[in-house]
N, C-alpha and C positions, 0 to 999 in steps of 0.2 A: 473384675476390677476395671475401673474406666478413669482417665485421667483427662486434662484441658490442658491445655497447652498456649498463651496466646502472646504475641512480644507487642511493643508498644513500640512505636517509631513514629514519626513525623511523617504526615499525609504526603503523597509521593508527588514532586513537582518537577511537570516535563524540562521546567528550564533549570533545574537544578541535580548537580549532579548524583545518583540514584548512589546507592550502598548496598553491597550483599555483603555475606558472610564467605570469609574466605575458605570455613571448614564449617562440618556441619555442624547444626546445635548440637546433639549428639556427642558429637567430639571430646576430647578435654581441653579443660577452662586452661589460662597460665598461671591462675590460681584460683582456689577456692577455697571455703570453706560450708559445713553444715552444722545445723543445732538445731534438737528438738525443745520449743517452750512451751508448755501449756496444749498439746497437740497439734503446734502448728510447726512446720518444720520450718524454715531458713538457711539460703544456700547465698553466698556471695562469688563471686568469681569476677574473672576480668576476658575479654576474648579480641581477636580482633577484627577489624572491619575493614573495609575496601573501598572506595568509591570506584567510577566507572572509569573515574578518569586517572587511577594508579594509584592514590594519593591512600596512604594506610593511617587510622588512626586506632588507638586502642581503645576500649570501650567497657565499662563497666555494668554486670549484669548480678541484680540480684532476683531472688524470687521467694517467695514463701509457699508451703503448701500445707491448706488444713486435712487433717485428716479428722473422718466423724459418720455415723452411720448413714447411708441412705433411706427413707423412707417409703421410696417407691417400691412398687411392688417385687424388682429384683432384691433388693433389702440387703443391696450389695452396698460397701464401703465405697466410697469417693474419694477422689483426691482432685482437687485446683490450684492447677500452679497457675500465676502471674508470676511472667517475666520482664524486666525493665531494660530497655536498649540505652545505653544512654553514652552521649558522645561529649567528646572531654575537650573544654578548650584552657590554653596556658593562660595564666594571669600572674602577677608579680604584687604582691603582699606586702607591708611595711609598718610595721611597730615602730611606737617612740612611747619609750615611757617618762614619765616628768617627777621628781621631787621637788614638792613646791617647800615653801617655808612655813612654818610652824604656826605665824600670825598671819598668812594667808585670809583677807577678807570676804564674803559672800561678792561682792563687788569685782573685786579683783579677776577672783577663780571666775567668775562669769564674762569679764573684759577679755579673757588670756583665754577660757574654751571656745565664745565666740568667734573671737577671728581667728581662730585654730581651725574652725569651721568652713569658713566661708572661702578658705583656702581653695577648697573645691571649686569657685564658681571664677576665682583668677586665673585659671590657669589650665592646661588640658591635659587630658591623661590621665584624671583622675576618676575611677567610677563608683567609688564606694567609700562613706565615712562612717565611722563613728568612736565617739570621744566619751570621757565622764569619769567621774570620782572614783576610785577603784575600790570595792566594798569591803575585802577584808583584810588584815592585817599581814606584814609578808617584810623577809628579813631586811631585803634592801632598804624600806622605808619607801619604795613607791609610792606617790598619790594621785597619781593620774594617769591616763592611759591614752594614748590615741591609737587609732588600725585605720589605714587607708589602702584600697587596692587600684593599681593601675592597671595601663591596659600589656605594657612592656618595660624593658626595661631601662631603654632609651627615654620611657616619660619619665620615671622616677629620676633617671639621673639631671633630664632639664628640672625639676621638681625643689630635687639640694640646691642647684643657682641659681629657683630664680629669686625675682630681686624684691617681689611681693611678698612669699613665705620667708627670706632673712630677714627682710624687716617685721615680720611678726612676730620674727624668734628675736630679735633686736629689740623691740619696743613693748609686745608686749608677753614674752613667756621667759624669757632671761630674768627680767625686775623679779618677777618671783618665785622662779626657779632657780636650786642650786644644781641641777644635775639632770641630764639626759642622756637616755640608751637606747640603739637604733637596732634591731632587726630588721633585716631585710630578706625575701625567699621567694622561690617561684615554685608556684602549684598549678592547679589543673582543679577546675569545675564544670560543672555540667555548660555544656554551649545553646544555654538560652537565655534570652536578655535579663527575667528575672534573677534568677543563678550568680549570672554576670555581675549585673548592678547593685545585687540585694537589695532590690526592692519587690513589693508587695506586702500583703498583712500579716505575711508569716514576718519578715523582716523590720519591722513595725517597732517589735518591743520587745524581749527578750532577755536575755542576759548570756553578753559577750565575754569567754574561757582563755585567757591565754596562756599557754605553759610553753616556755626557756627553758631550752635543755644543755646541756655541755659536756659531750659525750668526747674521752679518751681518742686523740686521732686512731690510734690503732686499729680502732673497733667502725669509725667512720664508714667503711666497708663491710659488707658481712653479715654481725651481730644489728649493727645498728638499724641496718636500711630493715631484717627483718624485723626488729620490734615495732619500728613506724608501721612498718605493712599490719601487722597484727593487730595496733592500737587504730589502724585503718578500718580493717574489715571487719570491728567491734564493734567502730560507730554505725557502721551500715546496718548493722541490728536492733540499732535504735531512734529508727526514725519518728516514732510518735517524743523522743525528748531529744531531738535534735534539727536544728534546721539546716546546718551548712559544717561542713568541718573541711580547712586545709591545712596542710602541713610541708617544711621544704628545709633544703638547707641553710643556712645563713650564707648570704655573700656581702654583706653591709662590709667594704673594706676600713671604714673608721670605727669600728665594732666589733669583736670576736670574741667578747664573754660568753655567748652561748653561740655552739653549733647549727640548732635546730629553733624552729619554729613551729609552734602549731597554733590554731586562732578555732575555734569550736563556738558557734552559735546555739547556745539553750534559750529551749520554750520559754523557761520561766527560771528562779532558783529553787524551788522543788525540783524541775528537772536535772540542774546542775547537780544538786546533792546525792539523786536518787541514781548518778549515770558514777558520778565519783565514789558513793558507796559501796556499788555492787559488785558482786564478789567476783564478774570475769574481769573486768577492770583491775581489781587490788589484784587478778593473779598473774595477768599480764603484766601488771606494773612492777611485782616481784622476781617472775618467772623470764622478763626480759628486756627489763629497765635496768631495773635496780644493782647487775653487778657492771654495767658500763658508762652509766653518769658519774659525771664528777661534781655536775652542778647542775639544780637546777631551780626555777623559780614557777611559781601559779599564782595567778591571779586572777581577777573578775570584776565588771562593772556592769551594771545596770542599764538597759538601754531603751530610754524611751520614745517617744513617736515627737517629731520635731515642733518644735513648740511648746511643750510642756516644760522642756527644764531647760532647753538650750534655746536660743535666740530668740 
């Protein structure tokens, strides 16, 4: 039996501060899990990490390993793990959804998403947009969607005063909006600037997920935190139909319809269908959703590469 073993980390740089592992690999994870698909195994876990200089961060590690005959002449069985090191930085998430009006014009919707847009380039602290018509049908009557990430939570709250974005919600997203709902939450993504910014060609096009949840304070603690972790280390098993997934609590204080946040980047809407279809998904959603919501909402909007639909 022969196995591989190899971790990926970031080329080591004398002027910056190095990382080990405070326990072995070997060790146990603070969480994990494993699943056999198709012969290839998959393991997620979380562990933690060190710098030199004291400073602990947590880290998330997943791996796959196929299994499948060898050829060579020992015509022994193989196994190859790949391992992912990967270091998590905080970022602060914010949803606004919009109910426009019913005679909403191509015109209009395009005057009120544009400078909904460009919101980004007035002001700092912002590093990630995207906006757009929301595709399918959903109780509130939502019709539009915006997600913005900043960098803290000090930007977003310069973000509500300033006097750029009230005048856009003044001038022009009020005239044909009756109604807006704010989530707000703080998550953790990979700490590289692609990650960060959502940009590159994976981040390009897609179709952007977002599920409101409003879960019983009771269970806030507990039941709750474990289903996010589970509907967590789900997605990490779906990386060829997923490109980014975070999730947090709500702390928007002019907003508390839903507790929870989550914002999930798909491939495509094949992908969306085929990750909401599938059977660990509806049994998680059952198995440790479903008896502690009291509310909640899904959506999704389309998102294309700039210039095509928006400005």
């Amino acid at each position: 039996m022969c196995s591989t073993m190899c971790i990926h980390a970031p080329a080591f740089n004398p002027s910056t501060p190095h990382c080990f592992f405070r326990q072995p690999i070997s060790s146990p994870f603070h969480s994990s899990s494993r699943k056999l698909y198709n012969g290839v195994l998959r393991f997620n876990g979380s562990m933690d990490v060190q710098f030199s200089n004291g400073k602990k961060q947590r880290a998330t590690v997943s791996a796959s390993a196929s299994v499948g005959q060898n050829s060579s002449i020992h015509t022994e069985r193989k196994r190859f793990f790949r391992y992912s090191l990967t270091l998590k930085r905080k970022v602060v998430e914010h949803i606004c959804l919009l109910k426009a009006k019913e005679n909403l014009s191509e015109e209009e919707e395009k005057d009120m998403l544009d400078y909904l847009y460009t919101t980004q380039y007035q002001m700092r602290g912002i590093v990630a947009i995207t906006l757009g018509r929301i595709s399918d049908q959903n109780v509130e009557n939502y019709t539009h969607a915006v997600y913005m990430r900043f960098q803290a939570k000090e930007d977003l709250r310069k973000f509500y005063e300033n006097t750029f974005y009230l005048g856009v919600l003044r001038e022009h997203v009020m005239p044909y909006c009756h109604g807006l709902t704010y989530v707000d939450f703080e998550s953790e993504v990979e700490d590289d600037i692609l990650p960060i910014f959502r940009k590159g060609e994976e981040f390009d096009y897609g179709v952007e997920f977002i599920l409101l949840i409003s879960i019983a304070e009771s269970e806030l603690r507990g039941r709750a935190e474990e289903a996010l972790a589970s509907l967590a280390k789900l997605i990490l098993e779906f990386p060829s139909l997923i490109v980014q997934s975070v999730q947090g609590l709500n702390f928007c204080p002019s907003s508390k319809e839903y507790t929870h946040g989550v914002v999930i980047r798909f491939r495509s809407l094949e992908a969306l269908e085929l990750f909401l279809g599938s059977t660990e998904y509806k049994d998680i959603w059952r198995s440790k959703f479903q008896m502690i919501i009291q509310k909640t909402l899904s959506i999704h909007f389309s998102v294309d590469p700039v210039g095509t639909e928006i400005m």
